[in-house]
C-alpha positions in Angstrom: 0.0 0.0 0.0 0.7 3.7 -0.7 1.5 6.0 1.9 0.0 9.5 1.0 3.3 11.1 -0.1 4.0 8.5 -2.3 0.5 8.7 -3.3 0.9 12.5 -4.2 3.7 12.3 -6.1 2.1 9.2 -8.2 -0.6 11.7 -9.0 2.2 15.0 -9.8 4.1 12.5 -11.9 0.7 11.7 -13.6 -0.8 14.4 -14.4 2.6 15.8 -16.1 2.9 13.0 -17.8 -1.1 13.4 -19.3 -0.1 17.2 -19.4 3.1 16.7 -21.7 1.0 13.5 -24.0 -1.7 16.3 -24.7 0.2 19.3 -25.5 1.8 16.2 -28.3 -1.0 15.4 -29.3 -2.2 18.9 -30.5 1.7 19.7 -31.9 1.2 16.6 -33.6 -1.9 17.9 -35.4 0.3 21.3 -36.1 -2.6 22.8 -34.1 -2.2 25.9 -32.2 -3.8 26.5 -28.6 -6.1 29.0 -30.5 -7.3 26.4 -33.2 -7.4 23.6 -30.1 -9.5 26.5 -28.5 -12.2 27.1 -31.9 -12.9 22.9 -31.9 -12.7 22.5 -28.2 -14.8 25.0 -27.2 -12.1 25.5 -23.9 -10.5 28.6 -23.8 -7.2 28.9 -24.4 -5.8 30.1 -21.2 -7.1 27.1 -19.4 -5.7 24.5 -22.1 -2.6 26.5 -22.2 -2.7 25.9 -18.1 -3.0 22.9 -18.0 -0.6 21.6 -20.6 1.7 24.1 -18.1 0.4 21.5 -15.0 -0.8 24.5 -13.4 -4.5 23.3 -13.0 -5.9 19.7 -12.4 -8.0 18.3 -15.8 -11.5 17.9 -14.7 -13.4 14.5 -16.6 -15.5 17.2 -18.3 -12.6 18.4 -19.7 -10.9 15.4 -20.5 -14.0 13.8 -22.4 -13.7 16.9 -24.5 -10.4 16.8 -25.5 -10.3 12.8 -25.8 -13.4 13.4 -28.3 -11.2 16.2 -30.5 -8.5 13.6 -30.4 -10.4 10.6 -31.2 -9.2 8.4 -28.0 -10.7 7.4 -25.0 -9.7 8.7 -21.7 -8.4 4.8 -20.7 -6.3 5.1 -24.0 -5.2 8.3 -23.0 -4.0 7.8 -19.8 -2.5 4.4 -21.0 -0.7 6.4 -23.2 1.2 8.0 -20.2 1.7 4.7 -18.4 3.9 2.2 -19.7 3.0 -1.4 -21.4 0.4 -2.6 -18.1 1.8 -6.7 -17.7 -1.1 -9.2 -18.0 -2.1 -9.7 -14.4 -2.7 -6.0 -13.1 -2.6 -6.2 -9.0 -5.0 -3.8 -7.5 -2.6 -1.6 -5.7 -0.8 -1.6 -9.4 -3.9 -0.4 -11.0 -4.1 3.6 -12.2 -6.4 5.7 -10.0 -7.4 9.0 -11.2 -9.7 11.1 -9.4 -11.6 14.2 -10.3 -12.6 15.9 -6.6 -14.1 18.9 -8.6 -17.0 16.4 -9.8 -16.7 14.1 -7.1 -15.6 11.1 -9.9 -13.2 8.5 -9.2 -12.1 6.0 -11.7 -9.6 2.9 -11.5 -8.6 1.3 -14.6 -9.3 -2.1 -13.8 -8.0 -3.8 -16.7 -6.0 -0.9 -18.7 -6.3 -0.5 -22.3 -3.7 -2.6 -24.2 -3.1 -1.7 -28.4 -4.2 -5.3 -29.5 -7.3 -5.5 -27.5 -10.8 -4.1 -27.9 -12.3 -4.1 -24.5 -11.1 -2.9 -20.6 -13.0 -3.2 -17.5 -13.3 0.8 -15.2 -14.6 0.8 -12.2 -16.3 4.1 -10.9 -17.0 6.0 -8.0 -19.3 8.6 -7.7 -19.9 10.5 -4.3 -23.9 11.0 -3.6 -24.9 14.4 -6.3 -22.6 13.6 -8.4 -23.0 15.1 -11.6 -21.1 15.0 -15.1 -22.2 15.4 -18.5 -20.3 14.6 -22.1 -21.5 16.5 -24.8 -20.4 13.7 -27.3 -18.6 10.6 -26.8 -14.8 9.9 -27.0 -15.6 7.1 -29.8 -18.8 7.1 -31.9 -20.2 3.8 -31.6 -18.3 3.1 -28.4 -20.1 -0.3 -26.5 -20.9 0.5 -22.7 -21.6 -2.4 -20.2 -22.5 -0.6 -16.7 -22.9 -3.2 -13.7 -23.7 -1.4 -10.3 -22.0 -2.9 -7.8 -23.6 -0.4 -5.1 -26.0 2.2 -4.9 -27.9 3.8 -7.4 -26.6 5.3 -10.8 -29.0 7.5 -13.2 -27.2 7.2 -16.9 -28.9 9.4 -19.7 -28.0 8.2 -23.4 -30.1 9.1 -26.0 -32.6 11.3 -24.3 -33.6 8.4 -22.1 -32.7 8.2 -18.5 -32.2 5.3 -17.0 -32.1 4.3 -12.9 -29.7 1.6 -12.2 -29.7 0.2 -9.0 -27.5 -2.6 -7.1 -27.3 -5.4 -9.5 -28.3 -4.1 -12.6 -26.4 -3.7 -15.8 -27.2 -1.3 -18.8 -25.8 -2.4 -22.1 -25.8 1.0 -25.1 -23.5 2.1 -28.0 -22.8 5.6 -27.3 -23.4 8.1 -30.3 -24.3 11.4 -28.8 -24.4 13.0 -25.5 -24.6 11.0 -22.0 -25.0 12.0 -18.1 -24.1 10.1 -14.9 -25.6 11.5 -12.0 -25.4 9.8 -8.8 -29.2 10.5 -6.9 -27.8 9.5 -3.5 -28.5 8.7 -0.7 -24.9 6.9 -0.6 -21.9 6.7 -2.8 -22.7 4.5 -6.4 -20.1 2.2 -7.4 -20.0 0.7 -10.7 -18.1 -1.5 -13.3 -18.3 -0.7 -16.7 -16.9 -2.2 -19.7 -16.0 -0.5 -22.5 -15.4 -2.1 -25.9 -14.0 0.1 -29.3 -15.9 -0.3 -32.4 
């Protein structure tokens, strides 16, 4: 196990690590912060913040960039790990958490290049909100289990209540909501699998 310092400087290490893949991934493009600005919608002074590591990436902001970039956010941030080995322990496995929203997300199984699936769990404190405008993938399979509590998922217009045991199964083409109703924390696994 961890102890908190070593925890915090997982996290530092991390989030320079995402900072420095996505300011690649928009020189690779030959794309200015301005033009990243124009298709993002984000302004510029907080995308040129946080490719500085000066502020924390919330999953709001993530989804939106991982949706101009055409990843998801596990390939992302397997893209600043290195190569996960088959057998993932669960102390090894990456935690990222966004306190802003009240998410937190370990990737269970981490996305590997030759595979088409990985296995998230989530965490979502009790009002837990977050909204994409537009998925990361078009087409991208969902599996949601709830392992505890209650989730409310919106896809296509429709919301749906899932409660301890249940398991919602959608492609993903346009905008989605997790909210977390409460009264206690929501726990959930969800698979995702590429087109």
């Amino acid at each position: 196990m961890w102890d908190s310092l070593s925890y915090m400087g997982e996290v530092e290490q991390m989030e320079t690590r995402l900072a420095e893949r996505l300011a690649e991934l928009r020189v690779e493009r030959g794309w200015s912060l301005d033009e990243l600005a124009g298709r993002t919608g984000i302004s510029r002074s907080t995308l040129s913040r946080l490719e500085r590591v000066e502020i924390s990436p919330t999953a709001s902001l993530l989804n939106t960039l991982c949706a101009t970039y055409g990843r998801t956010l596990s390939r992302l941030l397997a893209e600043v790990e290195p190569e996960p080995p088959p057998l993932v322990r669960a102390e090894r496995q990456p935690v990222w958490r966004d306190d802003h929203s009240g998410f937190t997300r370990r990737s269970v199984s981490p996305p590997h290049a030759g595979l088409r699936g990985e296995l998230v769990e989530g965490v979502l404190r009790p009002g837990a909100d977050i909204s994409y405008d537009e998925p990361p993938v078009p087409g991208l399979e969902q599996h949601i289990w709830v392992l505890e509590g209650t989730l409310e998922v919106t896809t296509d217009g429709a919301v749906h209540e899932i409660r301890t045991g249940d398991c919602l199964r959608f492609r993903l083409w346009g905008p989605s909501r997790f909210h977390s109703p409460g009264p206690g924390r929501v726990r959930y696994a969800l698979m995702i699998v590429l087109p």
